[in-house]
C-alpha positions as MATLAB code, in Angstrom:
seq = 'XXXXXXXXXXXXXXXXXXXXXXXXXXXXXXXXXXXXXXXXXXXXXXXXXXXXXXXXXXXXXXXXXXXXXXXXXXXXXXXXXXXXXXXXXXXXXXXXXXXXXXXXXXXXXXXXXXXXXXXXXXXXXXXXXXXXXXXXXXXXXXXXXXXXXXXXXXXXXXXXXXXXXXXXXXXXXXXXXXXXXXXXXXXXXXXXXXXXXXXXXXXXXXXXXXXXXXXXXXXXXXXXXXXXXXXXXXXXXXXXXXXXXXXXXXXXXXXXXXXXXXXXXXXXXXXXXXXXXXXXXXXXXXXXXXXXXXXXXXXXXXXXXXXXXXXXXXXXXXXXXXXXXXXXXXXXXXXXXXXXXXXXXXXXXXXXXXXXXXXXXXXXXXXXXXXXXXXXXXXXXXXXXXXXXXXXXXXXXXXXXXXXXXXXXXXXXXXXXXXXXXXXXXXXXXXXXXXXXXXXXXXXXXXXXXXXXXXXXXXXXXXXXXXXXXXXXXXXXXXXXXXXXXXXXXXXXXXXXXXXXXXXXXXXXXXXXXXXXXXXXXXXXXXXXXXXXXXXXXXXXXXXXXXXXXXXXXXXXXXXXXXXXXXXXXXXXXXXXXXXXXXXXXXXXXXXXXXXXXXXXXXXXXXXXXXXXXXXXXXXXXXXXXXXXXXXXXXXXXXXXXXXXXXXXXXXXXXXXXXXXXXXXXXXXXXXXXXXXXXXXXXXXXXX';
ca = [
      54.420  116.413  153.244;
      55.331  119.674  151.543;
      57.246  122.197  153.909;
      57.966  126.161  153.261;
      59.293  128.508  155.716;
      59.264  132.542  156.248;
      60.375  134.809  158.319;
      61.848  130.895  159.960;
      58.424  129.877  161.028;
      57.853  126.388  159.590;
      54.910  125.299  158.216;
      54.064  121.908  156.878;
      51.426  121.237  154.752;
      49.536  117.764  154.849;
      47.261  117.796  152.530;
      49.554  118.368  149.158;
      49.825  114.863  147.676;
      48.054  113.098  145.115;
      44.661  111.452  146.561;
      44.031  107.964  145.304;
      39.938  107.350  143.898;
      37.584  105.555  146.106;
      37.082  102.881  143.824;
      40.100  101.237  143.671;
      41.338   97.957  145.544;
      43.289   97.676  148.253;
      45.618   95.411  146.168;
      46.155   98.465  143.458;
      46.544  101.263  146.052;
      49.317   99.134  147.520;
      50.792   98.535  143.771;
      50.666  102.548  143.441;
      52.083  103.193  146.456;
      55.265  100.938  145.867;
      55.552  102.447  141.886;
      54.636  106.482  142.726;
      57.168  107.969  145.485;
      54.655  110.973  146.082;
      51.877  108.297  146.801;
      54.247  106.987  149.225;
      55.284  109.719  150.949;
      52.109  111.408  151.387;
      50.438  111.581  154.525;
      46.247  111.093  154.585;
      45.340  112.789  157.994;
      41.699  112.185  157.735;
      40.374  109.713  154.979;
      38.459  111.087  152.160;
      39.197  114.978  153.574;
      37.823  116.257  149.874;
      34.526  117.647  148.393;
      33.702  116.688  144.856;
      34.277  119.854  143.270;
      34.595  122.858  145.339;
      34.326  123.345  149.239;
      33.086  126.977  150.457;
      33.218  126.705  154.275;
      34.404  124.842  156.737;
      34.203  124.958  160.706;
      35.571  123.222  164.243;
      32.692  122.454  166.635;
      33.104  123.804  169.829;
      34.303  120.435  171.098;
      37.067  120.146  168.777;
      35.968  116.957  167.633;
      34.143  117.813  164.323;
      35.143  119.055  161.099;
      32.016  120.119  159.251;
      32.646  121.622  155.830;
      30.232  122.437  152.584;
      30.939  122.202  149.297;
      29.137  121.632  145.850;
      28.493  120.212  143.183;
      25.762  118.865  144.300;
      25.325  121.033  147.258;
      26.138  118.978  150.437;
      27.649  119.230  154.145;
      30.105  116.228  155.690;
      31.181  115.684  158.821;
      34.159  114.156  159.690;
      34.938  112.583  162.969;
      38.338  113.394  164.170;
      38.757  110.459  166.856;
      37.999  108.411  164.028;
      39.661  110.080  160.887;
      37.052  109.307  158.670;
      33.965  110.782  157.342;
      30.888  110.214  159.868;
      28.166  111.688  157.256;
      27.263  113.404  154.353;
      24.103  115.206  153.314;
      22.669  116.610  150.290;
      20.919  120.010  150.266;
      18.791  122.047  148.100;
      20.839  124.695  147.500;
      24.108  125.998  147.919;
      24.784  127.724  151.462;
      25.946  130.793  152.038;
      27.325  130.326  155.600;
      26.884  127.608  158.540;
      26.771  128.084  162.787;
      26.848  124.826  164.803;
      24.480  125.894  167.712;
      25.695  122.843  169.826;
      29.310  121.599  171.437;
      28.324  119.118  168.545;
      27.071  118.618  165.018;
      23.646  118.013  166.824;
      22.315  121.302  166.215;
      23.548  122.886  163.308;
      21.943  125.770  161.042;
      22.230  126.590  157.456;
      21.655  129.869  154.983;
      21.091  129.212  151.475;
      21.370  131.494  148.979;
      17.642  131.183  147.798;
      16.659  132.989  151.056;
      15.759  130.104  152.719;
      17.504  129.291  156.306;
      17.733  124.942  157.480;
      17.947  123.752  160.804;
      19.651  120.221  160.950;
      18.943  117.720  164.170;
      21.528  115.284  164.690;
      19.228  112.750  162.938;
      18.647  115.017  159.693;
      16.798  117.725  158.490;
      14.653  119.371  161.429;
      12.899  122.374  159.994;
      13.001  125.299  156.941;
      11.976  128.820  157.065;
      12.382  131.934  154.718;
      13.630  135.257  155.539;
      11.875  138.600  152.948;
      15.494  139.147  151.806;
      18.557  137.361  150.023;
      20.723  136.662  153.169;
      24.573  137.206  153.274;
      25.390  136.426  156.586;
      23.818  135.613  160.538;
      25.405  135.561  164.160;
      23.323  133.837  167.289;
      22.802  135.922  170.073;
      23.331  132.795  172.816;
      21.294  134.712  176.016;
      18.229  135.711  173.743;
      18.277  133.012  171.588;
      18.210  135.095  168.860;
      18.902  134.584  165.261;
      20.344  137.767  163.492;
      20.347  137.877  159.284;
      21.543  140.538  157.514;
      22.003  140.611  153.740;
      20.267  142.880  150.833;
      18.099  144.915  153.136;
      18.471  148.115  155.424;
      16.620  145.357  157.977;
      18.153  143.221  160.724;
      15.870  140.412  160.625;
      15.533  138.579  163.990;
      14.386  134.781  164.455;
      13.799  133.523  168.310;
      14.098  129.902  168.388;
      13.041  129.665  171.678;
       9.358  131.309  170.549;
       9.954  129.782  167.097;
       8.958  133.123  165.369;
      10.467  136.255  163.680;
      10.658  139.645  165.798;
      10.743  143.148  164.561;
      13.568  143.948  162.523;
      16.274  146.415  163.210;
      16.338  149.265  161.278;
      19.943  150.353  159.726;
      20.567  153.292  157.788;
      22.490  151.118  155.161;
      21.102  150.323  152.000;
      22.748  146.800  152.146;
      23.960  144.843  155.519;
      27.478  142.004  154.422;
      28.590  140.709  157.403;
      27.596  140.443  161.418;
      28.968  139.384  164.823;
      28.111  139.108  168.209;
      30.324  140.161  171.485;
      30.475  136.775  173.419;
      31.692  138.768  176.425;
      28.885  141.151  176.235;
      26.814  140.718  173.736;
      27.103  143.730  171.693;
      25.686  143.382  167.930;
      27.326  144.375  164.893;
      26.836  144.672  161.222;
      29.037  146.024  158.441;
      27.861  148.019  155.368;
      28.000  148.565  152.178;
      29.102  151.889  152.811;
      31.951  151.055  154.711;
      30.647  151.785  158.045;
      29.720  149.689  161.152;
      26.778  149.590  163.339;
      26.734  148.683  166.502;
      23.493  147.744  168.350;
      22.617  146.698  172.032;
      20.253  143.592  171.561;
      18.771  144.549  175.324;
      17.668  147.878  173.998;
      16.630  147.415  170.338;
      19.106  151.007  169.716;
      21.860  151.855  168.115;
      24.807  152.447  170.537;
      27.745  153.497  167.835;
      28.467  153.637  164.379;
      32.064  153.567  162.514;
      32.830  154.869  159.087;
      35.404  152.698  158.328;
      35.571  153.495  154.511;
      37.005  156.888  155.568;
      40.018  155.477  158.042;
      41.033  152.656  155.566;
      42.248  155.455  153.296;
      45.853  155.856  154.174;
      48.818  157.984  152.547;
      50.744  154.435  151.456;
      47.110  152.923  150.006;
      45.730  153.091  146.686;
      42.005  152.853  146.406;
      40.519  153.191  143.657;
      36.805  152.219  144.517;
      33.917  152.799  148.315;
      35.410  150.490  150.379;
      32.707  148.005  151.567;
      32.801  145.682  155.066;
      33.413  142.174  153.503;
      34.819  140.702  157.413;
      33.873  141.464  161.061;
      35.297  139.804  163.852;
      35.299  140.328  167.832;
      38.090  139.498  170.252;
      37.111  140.027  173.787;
      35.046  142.878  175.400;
      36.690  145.816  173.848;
      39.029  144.599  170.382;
      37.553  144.480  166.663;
      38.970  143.507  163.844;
      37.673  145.257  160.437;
      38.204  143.711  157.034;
      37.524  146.166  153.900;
      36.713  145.002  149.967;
      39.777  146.803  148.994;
      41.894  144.232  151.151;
      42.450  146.510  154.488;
      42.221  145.352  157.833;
      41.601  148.150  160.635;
      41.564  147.069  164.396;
      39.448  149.098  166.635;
      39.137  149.827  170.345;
      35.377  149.950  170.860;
      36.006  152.821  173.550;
      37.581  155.141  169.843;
      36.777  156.040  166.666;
      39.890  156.137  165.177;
      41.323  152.579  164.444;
      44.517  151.369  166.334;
      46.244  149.840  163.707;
      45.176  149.379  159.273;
      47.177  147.085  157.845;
      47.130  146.654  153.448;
      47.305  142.963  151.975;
      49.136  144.563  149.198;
      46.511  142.971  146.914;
      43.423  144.855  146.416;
      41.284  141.795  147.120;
      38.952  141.519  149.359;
      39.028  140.047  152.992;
      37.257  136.874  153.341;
      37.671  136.386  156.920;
      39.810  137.683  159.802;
      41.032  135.328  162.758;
      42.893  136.054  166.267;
      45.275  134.181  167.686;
      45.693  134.822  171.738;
      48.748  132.797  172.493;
      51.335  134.938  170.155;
      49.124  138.287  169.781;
      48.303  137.257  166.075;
      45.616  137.936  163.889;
      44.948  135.888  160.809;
      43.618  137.477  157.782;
      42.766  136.169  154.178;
      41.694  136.928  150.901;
      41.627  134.634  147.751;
      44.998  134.412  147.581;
      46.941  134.657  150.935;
      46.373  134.136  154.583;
      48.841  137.380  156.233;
      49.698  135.970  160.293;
      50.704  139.696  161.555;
      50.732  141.098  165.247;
      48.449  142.761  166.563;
      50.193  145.376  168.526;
      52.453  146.488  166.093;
      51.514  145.262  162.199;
      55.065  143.481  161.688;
      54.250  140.057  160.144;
      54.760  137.074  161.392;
      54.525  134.593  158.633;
      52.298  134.118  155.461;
      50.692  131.180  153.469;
      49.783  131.588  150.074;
      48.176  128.205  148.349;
      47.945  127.215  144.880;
      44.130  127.255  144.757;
      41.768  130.809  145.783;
      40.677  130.372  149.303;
      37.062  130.820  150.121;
      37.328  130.311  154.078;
      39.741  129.850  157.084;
      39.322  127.814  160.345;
      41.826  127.626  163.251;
      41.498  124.588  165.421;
      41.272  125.937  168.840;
      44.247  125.426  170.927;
      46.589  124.292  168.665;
      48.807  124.949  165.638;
      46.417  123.577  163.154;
      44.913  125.672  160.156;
      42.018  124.511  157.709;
      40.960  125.984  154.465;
      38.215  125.951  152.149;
      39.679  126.334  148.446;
      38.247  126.027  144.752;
      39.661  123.090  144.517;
      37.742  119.804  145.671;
      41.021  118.981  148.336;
      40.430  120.750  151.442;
      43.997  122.311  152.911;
      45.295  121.479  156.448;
      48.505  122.985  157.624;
      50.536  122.436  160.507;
      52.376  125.189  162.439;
      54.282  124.143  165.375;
      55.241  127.700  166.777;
      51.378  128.833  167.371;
      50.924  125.523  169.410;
      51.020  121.887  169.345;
      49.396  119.382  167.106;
      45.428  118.870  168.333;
      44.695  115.576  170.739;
      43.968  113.722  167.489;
      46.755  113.973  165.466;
      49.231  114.386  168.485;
      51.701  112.103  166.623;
      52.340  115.074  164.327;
      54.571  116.705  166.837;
      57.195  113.443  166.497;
      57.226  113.288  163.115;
      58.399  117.040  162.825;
      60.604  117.049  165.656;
      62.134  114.362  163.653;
      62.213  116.251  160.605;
      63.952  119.097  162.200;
      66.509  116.860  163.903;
      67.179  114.897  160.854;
      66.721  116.738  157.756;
      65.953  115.374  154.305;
      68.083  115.354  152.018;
      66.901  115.674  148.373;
      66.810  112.830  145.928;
      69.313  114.378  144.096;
      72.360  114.411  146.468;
      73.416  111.065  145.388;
      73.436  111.633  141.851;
      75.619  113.440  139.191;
      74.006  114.790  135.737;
      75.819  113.670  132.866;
      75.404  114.321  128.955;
      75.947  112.303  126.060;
      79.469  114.389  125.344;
      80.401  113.524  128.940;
      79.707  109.675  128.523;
      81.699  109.669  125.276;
      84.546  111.174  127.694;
      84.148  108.680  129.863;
      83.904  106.132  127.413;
      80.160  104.797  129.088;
      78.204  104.817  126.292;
      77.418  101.204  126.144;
      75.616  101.858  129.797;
      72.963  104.167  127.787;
      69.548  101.750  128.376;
      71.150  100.114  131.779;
      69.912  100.568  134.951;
      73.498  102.460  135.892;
      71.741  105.601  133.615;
      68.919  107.101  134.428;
      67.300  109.253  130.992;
      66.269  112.724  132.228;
      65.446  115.575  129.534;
      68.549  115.842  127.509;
      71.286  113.760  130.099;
      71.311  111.306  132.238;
      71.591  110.576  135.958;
      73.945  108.628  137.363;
      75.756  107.634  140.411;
      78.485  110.108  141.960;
      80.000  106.943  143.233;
      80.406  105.271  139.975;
      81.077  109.033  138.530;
      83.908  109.498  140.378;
      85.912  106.202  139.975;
      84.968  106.058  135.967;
      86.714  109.310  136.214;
      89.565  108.325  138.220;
      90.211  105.821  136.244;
      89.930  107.755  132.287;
      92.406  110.195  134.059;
      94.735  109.238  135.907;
      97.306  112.262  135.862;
      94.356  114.445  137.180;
      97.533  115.776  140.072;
      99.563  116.920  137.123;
      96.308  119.286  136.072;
      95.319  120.171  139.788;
      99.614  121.470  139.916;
      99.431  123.049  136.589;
      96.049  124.881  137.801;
      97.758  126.288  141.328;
     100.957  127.641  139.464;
      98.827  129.261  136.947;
      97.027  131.212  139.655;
     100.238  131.601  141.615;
     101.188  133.558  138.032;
      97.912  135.321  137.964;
      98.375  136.668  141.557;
     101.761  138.175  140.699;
     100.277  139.901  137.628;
      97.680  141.111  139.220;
     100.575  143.269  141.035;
     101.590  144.894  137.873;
     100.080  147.963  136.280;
      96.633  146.298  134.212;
      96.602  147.619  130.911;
      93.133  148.172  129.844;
      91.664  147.845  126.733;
      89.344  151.479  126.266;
      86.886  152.012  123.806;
      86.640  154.178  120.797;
      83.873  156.876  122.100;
      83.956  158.078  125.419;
      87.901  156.805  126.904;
      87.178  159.447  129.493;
      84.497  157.975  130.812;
      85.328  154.639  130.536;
      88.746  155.403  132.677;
      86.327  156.775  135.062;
      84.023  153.986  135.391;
      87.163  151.284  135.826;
      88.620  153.553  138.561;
      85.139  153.673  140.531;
      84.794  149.684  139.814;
      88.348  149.043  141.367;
      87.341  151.214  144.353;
      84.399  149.467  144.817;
      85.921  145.764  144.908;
      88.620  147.031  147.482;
      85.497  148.294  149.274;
      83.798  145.246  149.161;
      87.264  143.330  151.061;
      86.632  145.407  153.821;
      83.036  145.025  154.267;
      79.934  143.572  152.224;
      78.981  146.306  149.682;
      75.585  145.644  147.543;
      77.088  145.318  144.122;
      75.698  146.929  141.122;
      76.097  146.156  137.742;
      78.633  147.905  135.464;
      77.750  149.932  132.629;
      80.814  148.730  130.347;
      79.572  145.263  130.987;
      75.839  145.823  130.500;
      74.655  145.466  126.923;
      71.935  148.127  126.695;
      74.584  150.650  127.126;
      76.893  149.513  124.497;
      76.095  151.985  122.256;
      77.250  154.562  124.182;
      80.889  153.889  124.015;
      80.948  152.287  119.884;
      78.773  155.153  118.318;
      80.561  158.832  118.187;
      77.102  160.315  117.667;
      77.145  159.867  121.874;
      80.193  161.771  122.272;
      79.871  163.477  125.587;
      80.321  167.405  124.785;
      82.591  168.666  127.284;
      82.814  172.417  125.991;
      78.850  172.787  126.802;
      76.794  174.440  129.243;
      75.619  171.842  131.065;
      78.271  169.300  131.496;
      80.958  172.477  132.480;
      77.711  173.875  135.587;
      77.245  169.981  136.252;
      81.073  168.868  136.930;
      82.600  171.990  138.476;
      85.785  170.243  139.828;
      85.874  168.254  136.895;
      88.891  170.488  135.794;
      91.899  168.920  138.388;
      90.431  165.699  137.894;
      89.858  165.244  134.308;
      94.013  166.643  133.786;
      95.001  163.831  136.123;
      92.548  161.112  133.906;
      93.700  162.616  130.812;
      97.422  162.172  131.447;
      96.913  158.665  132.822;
      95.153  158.412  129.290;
      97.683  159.283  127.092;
      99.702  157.070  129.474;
      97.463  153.513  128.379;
      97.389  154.674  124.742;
     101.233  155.179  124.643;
     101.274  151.347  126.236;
      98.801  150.263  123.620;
     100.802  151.671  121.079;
     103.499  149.886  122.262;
     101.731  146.514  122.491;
     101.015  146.030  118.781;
     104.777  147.633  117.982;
     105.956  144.949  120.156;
     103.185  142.062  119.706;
     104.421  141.253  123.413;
     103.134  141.908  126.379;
     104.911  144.873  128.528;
     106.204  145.552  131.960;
     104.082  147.311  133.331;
     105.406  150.708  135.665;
     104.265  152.314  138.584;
     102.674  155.374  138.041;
     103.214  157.891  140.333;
     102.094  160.758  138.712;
      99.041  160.878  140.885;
     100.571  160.280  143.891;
     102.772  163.402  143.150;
      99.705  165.443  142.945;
      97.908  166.558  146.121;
      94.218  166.559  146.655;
      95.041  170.224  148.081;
      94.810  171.787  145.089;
      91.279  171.406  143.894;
      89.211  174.285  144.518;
      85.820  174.893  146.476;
      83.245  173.730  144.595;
      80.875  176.141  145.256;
      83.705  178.658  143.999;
      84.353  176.694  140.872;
      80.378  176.702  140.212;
      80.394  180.425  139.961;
      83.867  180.875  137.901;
      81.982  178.550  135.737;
      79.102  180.751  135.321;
      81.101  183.752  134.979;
      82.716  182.493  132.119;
      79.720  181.218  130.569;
      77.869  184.774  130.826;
      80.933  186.561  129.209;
      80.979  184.149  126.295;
      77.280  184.312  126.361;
      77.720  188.707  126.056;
      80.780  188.116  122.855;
      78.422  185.937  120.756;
      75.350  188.431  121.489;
      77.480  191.486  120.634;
      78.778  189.602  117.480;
      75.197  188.564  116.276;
      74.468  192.433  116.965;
      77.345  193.570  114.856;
      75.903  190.993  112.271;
      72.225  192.033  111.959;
      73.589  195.906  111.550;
      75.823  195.075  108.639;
      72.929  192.739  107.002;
      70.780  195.238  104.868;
      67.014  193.369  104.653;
      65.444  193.305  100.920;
      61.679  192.666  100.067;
      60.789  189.612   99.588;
      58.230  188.584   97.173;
      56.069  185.156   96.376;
      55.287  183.936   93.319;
      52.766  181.490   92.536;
      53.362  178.050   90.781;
      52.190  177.430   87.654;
      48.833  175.478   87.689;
      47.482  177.554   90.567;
      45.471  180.347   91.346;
      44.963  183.078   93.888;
      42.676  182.493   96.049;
      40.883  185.482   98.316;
      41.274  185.178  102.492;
      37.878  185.122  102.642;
      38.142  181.792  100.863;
      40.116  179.995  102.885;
      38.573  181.331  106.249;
      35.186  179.695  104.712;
      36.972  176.832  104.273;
      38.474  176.648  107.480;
      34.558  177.457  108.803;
      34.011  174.473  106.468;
      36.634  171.994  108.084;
      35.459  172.837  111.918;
      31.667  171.702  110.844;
      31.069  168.045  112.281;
      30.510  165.674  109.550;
      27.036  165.719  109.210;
      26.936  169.320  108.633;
      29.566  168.979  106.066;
      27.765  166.021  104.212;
      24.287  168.538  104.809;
      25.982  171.060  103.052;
      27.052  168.962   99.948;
      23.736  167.236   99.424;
      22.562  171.045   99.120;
      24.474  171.503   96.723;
      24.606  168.755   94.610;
      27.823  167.103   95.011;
      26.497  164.137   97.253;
      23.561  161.793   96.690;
      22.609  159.251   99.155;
      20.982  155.823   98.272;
      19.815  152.337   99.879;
      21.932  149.479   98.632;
      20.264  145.684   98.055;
      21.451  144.618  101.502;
      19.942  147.791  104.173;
      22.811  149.962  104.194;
      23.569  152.854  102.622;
      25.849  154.148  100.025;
      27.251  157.471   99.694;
      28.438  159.069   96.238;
      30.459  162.091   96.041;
      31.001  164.369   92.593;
      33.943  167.144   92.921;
      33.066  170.830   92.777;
      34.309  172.726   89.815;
      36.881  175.039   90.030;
      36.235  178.308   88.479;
      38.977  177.976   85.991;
      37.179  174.493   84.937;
      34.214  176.512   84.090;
      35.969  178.952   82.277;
      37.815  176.308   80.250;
      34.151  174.845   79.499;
      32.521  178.632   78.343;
      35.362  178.805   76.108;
      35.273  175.355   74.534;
      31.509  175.751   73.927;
      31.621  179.154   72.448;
      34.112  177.494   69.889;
      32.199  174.845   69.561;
      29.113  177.442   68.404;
      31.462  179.624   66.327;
      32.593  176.631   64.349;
      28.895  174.977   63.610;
      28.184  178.615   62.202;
      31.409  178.529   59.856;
      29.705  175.262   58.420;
      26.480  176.951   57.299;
      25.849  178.539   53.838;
      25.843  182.289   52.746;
      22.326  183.236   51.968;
      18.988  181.062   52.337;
      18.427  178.347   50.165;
      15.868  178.248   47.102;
      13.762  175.411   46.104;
      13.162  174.454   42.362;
       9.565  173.926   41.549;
       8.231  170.957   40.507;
       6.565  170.081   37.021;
       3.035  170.700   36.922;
       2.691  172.894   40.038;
       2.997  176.116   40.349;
       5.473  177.844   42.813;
       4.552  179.370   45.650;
];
């Protein structure tokens, strides 16, 4: 049996050890029990209280002598039988439900709605009957003096079943696009349905009409909340004629007076989840509400909480045994949690034995297994010259030591060392020695950067721990001790700059101060000089130097704020005036640019086209190339496409090429003859 406690409420949890598998023999469960301690100590409050994979809801009967729970996979409902602490039956289903209502003091009459629209009615023999509603249904409430059935899920519609005519009725009307959870008033029947769009409508079944209507989406928004999303109704609740708990999507929980339409109280889970159900408790003033990951007990009157429970598993539903101290949950897990708190009320009839065993906890507590023992390591065994016990029972192997007992520990030790006295006397006159030094003036080791500061800082530590003799002051860390800010006082490039602006406006009365530090600085150097002149360790003397000095003498600060200022805007006037005097006695000269070789000018009106050029998106750009040549586009062998891009040339390019094809011209007509060329005549022909 697990225990935690906040806020000193107890609560023991009796369904957190291992579960042992139906199949096995009595003879092996009682082998396991004697080999595994958390088999042993675990206690089984109702046999086979699991589901075989995950369990959605779970519900009391009005009797208090039923637990009926569903789970899946497959989808299925059991029913245990508290006077018996056992399972009485389980049956398989069609589908998965959605939400259950036990009609009867018993499991007799009991009502299911599935998730495929269809709604079950169960006998206490079996299945009974099977209708369908138009809609996907999210939730129902019975209206016990009509006999009424109200759904409500993805519709606008209220859809009504009588099972005393065994037929539907006309359907309420809502102005919601989407209905998520209902409730009825037991004290006066009232009807009411939360929306989608945060709000709740209230309806008087008598009347068919809509009496109220809440935006709750609007009031959950609070100055300390961050929402980030519509809050939506996910839980609805009534307590009595006139109280209404609210639970939001975004993991708020508003409790209304029906009589206003301003909630009394919002409290935040913190989360951001959102709330599966909401519970009161009348003894204490408590109301219970969940998300997936933690049931919040707060009061009602005032928000403060009471205590919390956050399992291991998400919950899907909550169940409070009436009367008692007993809690049930539904988790995605296939156990089924049960959790005892004694301060909301005593154990139920069934289980009354629970009360004894924690009484008997709190009178006698536990002590843990470890008490006894003493953790050793292998160095410490060589010590105590046990290593030839490594493998024995006397040792028990646990990660990289052993355990053994403190009994044996102690008289091994006792007997290694012997003169352990002559240690323990040698230990009190050191401290003794300490004590008296610690009368003397400390010498203190500064740094190299910053020995201002660092005087300060030990100054306001040794206030501080006289502080904290008189009374319990929350300590903070120290910067000379703290590694991230190590830097600070080894490299000079963090040299604070006490000649600037800012550090003389931000320490004002810095002035007295920082003469009284300095002296008492050139005081610890002079000693450190000293100490590695001497290589011994000094008397220290009382300084009285600060004593001598009054605190009358420092100024007002709001005095020393403005002399500060003053002297900063007269330095501020002598450097202006001397830049002035500077800029008349410079004499300015014209400045030209030249251009590097390789380059040339290049128009405005160039580069502004080119800028034009650069804004263009990049299929204006590519557009623009393909028009002009420098960009061809073609399908490659696998679909896509392939771009190729040629660079423009430059005008001086094209120059370069005119000039190296007119020479190439001139030189072909350098090659050619003078005049034209004459052909000799053949024999036997004449010429021409």
């Amino acid at each position: 049996m697990q225990v935690s406690s906040l806020n000193e409420v107890k609560i023991y949890s009796l369904s957190c050890g291992k579960s042992l598998p139906e199949w096995l023999s009595d003879r092996k469960k009682r082998a396991l029990q004697k080999k595994d301690v958390d088999v042993r100590r675990r206690i089984e409050l109702i046999q086979d209280f699991e589901m075989p994979t995950v369990c959605t809801t779970i519900k009391v009967s009005k009797d208090g002598q039923y637990i009926l729970a569903t789970g899946t996979y497959k989808p299925r409902v059991r029913c245990y039988d508290t006077y018996q602490l056992s399972l009485k039956f389980e049956r398989c289903l069609d589908s998965e439900v959605v939400t259950f209502e036990t009609l009867s003091d018993d499991y007799s009459k009991i009502v299911f709605l599935h998730n495929d629209r269809y709604i079950e009615f169960h006998s206490q023999s079996g299945f009974y009957y099977k209708t369908r509603i138009p809609k996907f249904g999210r939730d129902f409430s019975y209206h016990y003096p009509s006999c009424d059935l109200y759904f409500v899920g993805a519709s606008s519609e209220v859809y009504r079943l009588n099972l005393e005519q065994g037929r539907f009725l006309n359907p309420l009307q809502t102005d919601a696009a989407e209905n998520n959870v209902c409730d009825v008033n037991s004290a006066h029947g009232l009807f009411a349905a939360g929306t989608i769009e945060g709000r709740v409508e209230c309806w008087d079944p008598r009347t068919r009409g809509r009496v109220g209507l809440l935006d709750c989406a609007l009031s959950s928004v609070t100055a300390d909340s961050e929402i980030n999303s519509l809050p939506t109704i996910s839980a609805l609740k009534f307590n009595g004629a006139l109280t209404m708990a609210v639970g939001t999507s975004t993991g708020q929980v508003l409790l209304y007076d029906l009589r206003s339409d301003k909630p009394l109280l919002v409290k935040d889970h913190q989360y951001g989840l959102p709330i599966k159900s909401v519970h009161f408790q009348d003894s204490l003033d408590l109301i219970f509400s969940a998300d997936s990951r933690i049931i919040k007990m707060w009061n009602k009157n005032s928000g403060k909480i009471f205590t919390s429970l956050e399992p291991e598993h998400d919950i899907n539903d909550v169940c409070l045994s009436p009367n008692s101290g007993m809690l049930l949950t539904a988790n995605e897990t296939p156990k089924m949690g049960i959790y005892y708190i004694p301060v909301l009320g005593p154990a139920p009839r069934w289980c009354s034995f629970l009360d004894n065993l924690t009484e008997e906890l709190e009178e006698n507590p536990e002590s843990t297994v470890y008490d006894d023992y003493k953790f050793v390591t292998k160095k410490d065994l060589e010590n105590l010259g046990l290593t030839h016990l490594i493998g024995s029972p006397f040792l028990r192997a646990y990660m990289h030591g052993f355990f053994m007992d403190i009994r044996l520990y102690h008289k091994v030790k006792l007997m290694v060392n012997p003169f352990a006295f002559e240690e323990y006397r040698k230990d009190k006159i050191r401290q003794k020695i300490e004590e008296t030094r610690a009368q003397r003036v400390q010498l203190k080791k500064l740094p190299k950067v910053n020995k201002e500061l660092a005087l300060k800082l030990m100054e306001e530590e040794e206030e501080k721990q006289k502080s904290t003799w008189k009374k319990k002051v929350k300590s903070l860390p120290n910067i000379l001790t703290d590694d991230r800010f190590k830097v600070m006082f080894e490299n000079p490039d963090f040299q604070v700059d006490e000649e600037s602006e800012e550090f003389r406006l931000l320490n004002p009365l810095v002035s007295k101060i920082s003469e009284k530090r300095k002296k008492k600085l050139r005081l610890l150097e002079q000693q450190e000089l000293h100490e590695k002149e001497d290589e011994e360790e000094p008397e220290g003397k009382p300084s009285d130097a600060e004593s001598s000095e009054s605190s009358d003498d420092e100024k007002d600060w709001v005095a020393e704020v403005r002399k500060q200022r003053r002297l900063l805007q007269q330095e501020e006037k002598v450097k202006r005036q001397e830049r002035l005097r500077e800029d008349r006695q410079t004499v300015l000269k014209p400045q030209f640019y030249e251009i590097k070789a390789g380059e040339e000018f290049r128009s405005f009106r160039d580069s502004a086209t080119k800028q034009k050029l650069m804004n263009k998106t990049l299929e204006d750009r590519l557009k623009l190339e393909a028009k002009n040549g420098t960009l061809s586009v073609s399908d490659t062998t696998v679909g896509s496409k392939q771009l190729t891009f040629t660079l423009k040339k430059s005008e001086q390019q094209k120059r370069h090429q005119e000039a190296a094809k007119l020479h190439r011209q001139e030189r072909k007509a350098l090659r050619r003859p003078a005049g034209p060329l004459k052909c000799r005549p053949r024999r036997g022909r004449p010429p021409h």
